[in-house]
C-alpha positions in Angstrom: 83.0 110.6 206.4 81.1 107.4 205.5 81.2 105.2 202.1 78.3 106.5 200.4 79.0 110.4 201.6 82.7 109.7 199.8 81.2 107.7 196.6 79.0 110.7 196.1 81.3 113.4 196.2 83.0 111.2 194.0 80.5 111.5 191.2 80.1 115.1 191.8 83.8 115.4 191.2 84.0 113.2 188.0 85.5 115.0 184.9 83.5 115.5 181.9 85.5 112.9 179.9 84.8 110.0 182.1 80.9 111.2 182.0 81.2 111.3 178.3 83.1 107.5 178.6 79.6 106.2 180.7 77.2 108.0 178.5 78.7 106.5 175.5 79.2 103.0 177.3 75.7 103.1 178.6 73.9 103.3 174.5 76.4 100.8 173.4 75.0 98.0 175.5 71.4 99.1 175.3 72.0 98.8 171.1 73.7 95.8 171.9 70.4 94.0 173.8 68.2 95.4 170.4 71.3 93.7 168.2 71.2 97.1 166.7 74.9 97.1 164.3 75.0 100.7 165.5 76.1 99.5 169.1 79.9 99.4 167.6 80.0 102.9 167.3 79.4 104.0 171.1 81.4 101.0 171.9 84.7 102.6 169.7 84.2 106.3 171.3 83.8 105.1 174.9 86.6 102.5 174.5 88.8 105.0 173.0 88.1 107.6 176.4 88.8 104.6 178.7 92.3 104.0 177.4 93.0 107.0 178.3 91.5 107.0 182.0 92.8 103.1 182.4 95.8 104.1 182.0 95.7 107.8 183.9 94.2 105.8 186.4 97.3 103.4 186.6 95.1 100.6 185.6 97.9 99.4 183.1 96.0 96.1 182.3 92.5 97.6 181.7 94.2 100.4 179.4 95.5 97.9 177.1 91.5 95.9 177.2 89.7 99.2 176.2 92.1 99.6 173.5 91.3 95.9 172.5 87.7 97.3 172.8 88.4 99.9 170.6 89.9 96.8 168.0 86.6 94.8 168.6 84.6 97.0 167.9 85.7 97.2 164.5 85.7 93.5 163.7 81.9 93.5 165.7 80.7 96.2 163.1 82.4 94.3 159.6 80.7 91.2 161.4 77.5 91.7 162.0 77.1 93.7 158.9 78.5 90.7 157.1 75.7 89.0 159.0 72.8 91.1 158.4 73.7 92.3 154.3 74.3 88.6 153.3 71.3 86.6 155.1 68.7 87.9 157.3 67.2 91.3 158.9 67.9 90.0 162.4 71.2 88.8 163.3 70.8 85.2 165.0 71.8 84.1 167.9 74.5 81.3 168.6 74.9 78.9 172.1 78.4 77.5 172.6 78.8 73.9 174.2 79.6 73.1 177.7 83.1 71.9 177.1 84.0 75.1 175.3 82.8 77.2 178.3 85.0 74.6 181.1 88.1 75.2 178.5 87.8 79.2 178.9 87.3 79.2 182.2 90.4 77.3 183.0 92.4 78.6 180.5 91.4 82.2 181.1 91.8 81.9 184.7 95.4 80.8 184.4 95.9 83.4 181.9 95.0 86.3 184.4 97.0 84.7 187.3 100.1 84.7 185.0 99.4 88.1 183.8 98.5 89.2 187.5 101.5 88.3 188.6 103.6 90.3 185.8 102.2 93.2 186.5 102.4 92.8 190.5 105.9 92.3 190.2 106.9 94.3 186.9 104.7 97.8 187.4 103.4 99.9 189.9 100.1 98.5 188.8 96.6 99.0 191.0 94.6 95.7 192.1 96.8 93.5 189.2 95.2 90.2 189.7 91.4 91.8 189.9 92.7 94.1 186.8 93.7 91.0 185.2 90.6 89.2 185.8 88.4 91.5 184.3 91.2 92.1 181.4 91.0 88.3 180.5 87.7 87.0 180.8 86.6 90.0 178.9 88.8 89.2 176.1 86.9 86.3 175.6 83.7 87.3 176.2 84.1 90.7 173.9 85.1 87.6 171.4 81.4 86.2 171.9 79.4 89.1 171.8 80.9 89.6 167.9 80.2 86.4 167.2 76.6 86.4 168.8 77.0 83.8 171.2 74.5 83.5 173.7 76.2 82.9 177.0 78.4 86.5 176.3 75.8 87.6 178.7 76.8 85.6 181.7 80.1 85.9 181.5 79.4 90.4 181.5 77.3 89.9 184.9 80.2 88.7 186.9 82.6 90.6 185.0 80.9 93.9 185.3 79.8 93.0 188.7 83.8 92.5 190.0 84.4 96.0 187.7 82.1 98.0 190.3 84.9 97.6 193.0 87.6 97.5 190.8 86.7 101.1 189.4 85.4 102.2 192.3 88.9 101.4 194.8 90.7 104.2 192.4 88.4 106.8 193.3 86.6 106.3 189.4 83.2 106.4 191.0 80.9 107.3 188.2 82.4 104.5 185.7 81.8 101.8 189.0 78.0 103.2 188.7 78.1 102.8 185.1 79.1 99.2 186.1 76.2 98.5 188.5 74.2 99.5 185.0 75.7 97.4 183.2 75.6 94.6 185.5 71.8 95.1 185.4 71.5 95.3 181.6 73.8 92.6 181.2 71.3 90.3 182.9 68.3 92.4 180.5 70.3 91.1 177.7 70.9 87.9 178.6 67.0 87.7 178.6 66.3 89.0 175.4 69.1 87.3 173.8 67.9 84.2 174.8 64.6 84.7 173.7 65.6 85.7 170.6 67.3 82.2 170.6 64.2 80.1 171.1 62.2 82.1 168.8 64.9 80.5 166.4 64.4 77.4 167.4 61.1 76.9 167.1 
């Protein structure tokens, strides 16, 4: 049986939870591109169903990042309605300098080797140091989204992009679909985002 025959029985075969997980996922970031507050909502419920699968799934490290999901999506809500109650309609759009971007790289990429290792050595974990990746660099850029920062959006395209074969090598082949989506709408938001930023700025 060939790849594509096995990823589609693979979707045929997915449980209703992890379809509710994508659904959920799916609104959250297309609220997300609109800035719409109510994007923190579907990002709670299918962060809280991925915790579950993560860790069913005996991805140990991407368990513990949905459940920081689950965390941000709190402090994303409280923030942007800080935002939006105390100055204007729209929330605005913020850029972070070069240096700050070289400094999370670096840092973050050191961060996920260290922690790749642990769990290679400590756990029965699947793919630790492409887990570890994703877990990592999406701490940070789950950090930038709440605070509006423009560049968020890169940082989703390759992280969602490496998240298609991550989800996909444990046989979680709806929620590597979802992925390819969101790779896609990560780059749509990156667009509107930034034109929302030089509508500011002009």
């Amino acid at each position: 049986m060939g790849f594509f025959e096995t990823f589609w029985e693979g979707v045929l075969a997915t449980s209703w939870l992890e379809w509710s997980g994508v659904l959920l996922g799916l609104i959250y970031l297309i609220l997300a591109a609109y800035r719409s507050i109510w994007c923190w909502l579907f990002a709670f419920l299918s962060s809280a169903i991925f915790v579950y699968l993560c860790y069913d799934f005996q991805l140990y490290i991407e368990s513990i990042l949905q459940l920081f999901y689950v965390v941000m999506a709190v402090v994303g809500y409280l923030s942007w309605n800080s935002d939006t109650s105390t100055s204007k309609a729209k929330i605005d759009v913020i850029t972070w300098k070069p240096i700050y971007h070289l400094a999370n790289v670096l840092g973050s990429g050191l961060v996920a080797l260290l922690l790749g290792w642990i769990f290679d050595s400590f756990t029965d974990q699947a793919n630790p140091y492409l887990d570890a990746f994703t877990t990592v660099y999406s701490l940070v850029a789950t950090f930038m989204l709440a605070r509006r920062v423009l560049e968020n959006w890169i940082y989703w395209i390759v992280i969602d992009a490496i998240s298609v074969m991550l989800y996909a090598s444990r046989g979680l082949y709806l929620t590597s679909v979802q992925y390819i989506l969101f790779t896609v709408l990560a780059a749509y938001c990156l667009y509107t985002w930034w034109r929302q930023y030089r509508t500011q700025e002009t």
